[in-house]
C-alpha positions in Angstrom: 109.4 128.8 95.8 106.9 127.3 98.0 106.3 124.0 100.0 103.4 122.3 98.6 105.0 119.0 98.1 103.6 116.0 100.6 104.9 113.2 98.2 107.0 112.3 95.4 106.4 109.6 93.4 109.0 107.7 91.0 107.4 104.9 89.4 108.5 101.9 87.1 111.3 99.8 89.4 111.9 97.0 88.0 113.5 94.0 87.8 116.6 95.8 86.0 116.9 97.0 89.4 117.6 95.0 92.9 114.4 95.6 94.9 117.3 96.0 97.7 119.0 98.8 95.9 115.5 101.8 96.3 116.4 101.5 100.7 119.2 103.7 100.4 116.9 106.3 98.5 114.0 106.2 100.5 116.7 106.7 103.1 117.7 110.0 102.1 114.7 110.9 100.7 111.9 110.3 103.6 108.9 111.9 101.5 109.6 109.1 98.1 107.2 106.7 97.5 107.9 104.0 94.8 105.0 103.8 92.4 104.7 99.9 91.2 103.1 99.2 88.0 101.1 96.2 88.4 99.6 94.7 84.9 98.5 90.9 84.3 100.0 90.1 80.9 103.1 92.5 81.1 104.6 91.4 84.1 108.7 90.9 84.0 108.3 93.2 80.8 110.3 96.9 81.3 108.6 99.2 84.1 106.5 95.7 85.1 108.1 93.6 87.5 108.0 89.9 87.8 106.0 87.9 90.6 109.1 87.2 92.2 110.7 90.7 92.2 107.4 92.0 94.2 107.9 88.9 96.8 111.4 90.3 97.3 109.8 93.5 97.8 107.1 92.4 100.0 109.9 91.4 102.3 111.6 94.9 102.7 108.7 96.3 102.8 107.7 94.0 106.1 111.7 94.8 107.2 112.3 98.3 106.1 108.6 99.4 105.5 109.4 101.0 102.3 106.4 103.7 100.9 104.8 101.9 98.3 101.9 102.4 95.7 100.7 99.9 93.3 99.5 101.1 90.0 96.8 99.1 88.1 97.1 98.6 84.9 95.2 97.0 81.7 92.9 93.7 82.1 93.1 94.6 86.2 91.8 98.0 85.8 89.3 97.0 83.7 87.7 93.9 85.8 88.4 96.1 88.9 86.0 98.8 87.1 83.1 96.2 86.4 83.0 94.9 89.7 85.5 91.8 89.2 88.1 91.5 92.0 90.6 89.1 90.5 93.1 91.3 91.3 93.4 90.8 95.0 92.5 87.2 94.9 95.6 86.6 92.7 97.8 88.4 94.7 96.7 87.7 97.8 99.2 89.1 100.9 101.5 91.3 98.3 98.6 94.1 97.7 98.9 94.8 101.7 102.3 96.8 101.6 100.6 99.5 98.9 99.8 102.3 100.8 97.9 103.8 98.1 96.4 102.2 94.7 96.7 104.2 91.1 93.8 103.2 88.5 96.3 103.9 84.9 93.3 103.9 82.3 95.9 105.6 79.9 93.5 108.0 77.7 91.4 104.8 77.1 87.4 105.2 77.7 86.5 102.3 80.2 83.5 100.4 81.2 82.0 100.9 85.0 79.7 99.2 86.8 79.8 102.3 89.4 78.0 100.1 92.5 80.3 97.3 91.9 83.5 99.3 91.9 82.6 101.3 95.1 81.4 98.2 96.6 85.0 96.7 96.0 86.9 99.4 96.8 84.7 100.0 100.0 85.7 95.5 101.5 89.3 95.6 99.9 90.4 99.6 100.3 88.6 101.1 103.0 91.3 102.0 104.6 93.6 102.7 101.4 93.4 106.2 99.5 92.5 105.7 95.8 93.9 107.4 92.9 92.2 107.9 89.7 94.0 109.4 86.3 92.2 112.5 85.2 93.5 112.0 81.8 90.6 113.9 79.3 88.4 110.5 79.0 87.6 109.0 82.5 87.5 112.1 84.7 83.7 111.0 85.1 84.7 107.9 87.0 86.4 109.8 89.9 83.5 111.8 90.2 81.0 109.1 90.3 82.9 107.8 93.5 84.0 110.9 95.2 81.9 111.8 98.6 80.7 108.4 98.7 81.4 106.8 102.2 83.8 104.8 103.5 86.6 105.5 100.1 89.5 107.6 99.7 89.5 108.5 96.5 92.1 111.3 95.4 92.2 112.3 91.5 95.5 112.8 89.5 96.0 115.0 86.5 97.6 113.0 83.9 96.9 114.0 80.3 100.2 112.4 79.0 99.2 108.4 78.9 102.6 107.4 80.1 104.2 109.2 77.5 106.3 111.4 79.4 105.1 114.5 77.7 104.5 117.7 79.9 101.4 119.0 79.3 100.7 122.7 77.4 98.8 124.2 80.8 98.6 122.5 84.0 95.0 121.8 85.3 93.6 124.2 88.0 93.9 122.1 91.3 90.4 121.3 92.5 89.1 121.4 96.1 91.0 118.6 97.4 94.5 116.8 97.7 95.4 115.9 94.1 98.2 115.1 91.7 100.4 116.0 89.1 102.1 114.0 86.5 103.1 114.7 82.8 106.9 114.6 81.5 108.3 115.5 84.6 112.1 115.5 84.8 114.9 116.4 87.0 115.8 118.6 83.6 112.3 120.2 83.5 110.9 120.2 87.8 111.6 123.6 88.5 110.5 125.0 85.5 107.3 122.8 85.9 107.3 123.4 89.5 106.7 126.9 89.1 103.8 126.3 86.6 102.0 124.1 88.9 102.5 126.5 91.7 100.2 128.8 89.5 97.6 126.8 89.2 98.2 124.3 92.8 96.6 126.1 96.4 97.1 123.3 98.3 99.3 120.6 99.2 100.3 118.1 96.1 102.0 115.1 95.4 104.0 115.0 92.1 104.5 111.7 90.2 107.4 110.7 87.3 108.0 107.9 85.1 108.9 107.7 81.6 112.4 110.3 81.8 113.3 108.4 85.1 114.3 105.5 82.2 117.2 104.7 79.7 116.8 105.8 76.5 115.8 102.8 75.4 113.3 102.0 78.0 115.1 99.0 79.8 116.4 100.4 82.9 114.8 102.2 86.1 118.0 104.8 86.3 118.4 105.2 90.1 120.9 108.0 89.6 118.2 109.9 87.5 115.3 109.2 90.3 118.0 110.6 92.9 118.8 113.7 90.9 114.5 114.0 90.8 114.2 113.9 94.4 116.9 116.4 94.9 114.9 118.9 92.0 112.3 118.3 94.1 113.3 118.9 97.6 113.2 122.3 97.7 109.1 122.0 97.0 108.6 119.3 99.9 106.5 120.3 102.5 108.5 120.5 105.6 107.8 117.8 108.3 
């Protein structure tokens, strides 16, 4: 077993969840970071949480300073892609407390302005690492951006689309800090784990959603995400 873990990420809380309720886990858990899905026409839907659940956040994060990632998803990714910033401008103050942003394009080919994207993500994330899903169809848009100045951009290997399906092999980690996300379970980690070990030479982060739910979708289980973080601990870099 070796330490190649910097971060885990548990995404999808909710509003079936007290925004109060993820301090006692980040708590015990020091290296979580709470992935937030962020999507236009789905929020207040499962794994999408209403306007006022992220002001509620916004507020522990200024008190507590929770780690926090927003993912982007649907009509946001797209615009963002093409150059159109609506995103920030309807959300004004709440994007500060992501420490990183997630592009979801969920196996979907997308448009790209490339100019107009960099140009974005150079005045609104300079200072924010960037993560794009390698999921089999838009691999070509992290590589349009990366070794361009003044972005972070980080890729992660996703080939599930949200899913929650591990993947047959686990991509070879490429020259850089990257990401790994597929059907990843407290049930399944070390199995997994050991897989990606095979293929992972440098320090990862590790990302789970869809088994971190209820059967039947509606609730972010907070017992399951702690029972994740413990799977994972033995794999977290040591700080």
């Amino acid at each position: 077993m070796r330490e190649m873990i910097k971060v885990v990420t548990v995404t999808g809380a909710d509003d079936s969840v007290w925004p109060e309720e993820l301090i006692p886990i980040a708590k015990k858990y020091p290296f979580v970071e709470f992935g937030i899905l962020l999507s236009k026409n789905q929020q207040g839907g499962s794994r999408f949480p209403s306007r006022s659940w992220l002001e509620e956040l916004y507020l522990l994060w200024v008190e507590k300073k929770l780690t926090l990632s927003g993912h982007l998803c649907g009509e946001w990714v797209r615009d963002l892609c093409l150059g159109d910033p609506s995103f920030f401008e309807e959300f004004g103050f709440i994007w500060d407390m992501f420490e990183r942003f997630q592009l979801n394009f969920h196996a979907e080919p997308h448009s790209i302005d490339n100019d107009k994207l960099y140009k974005i993500l150079r005045q609104k994330l300079v200072s924010k690492p960037v993560i794009f899903q390698m999921d089999s169809v838009n691999e070509g848009i992290y590589h349009s951006l990366r070794g361009r100045s003044g972005i972070q951009v980080f890729p992660l290997f996703d080939l599930s689309g949200g899913a929650g399906l591990v993947p047959k092999t686990w991509p070879k980690q490429l020259n850089t800090y990257c990401g790994y996300a597929g059907g990843l379970s407290p049930a399944n980690l070390q199995r997994e784990m050991g897989r990606i070990s095979e293929v992972a030479t440098g320090p990862i982060w590790i990302d789970a959603e869809t088994l971190l739910r209820s059967e039947d979708d509606k609730v972010f289980q907070l017992g399951t995400v702690g029972h994740f973080l413990e799977a994972a601990k033995p794999w977290v870099v040591s700080r």
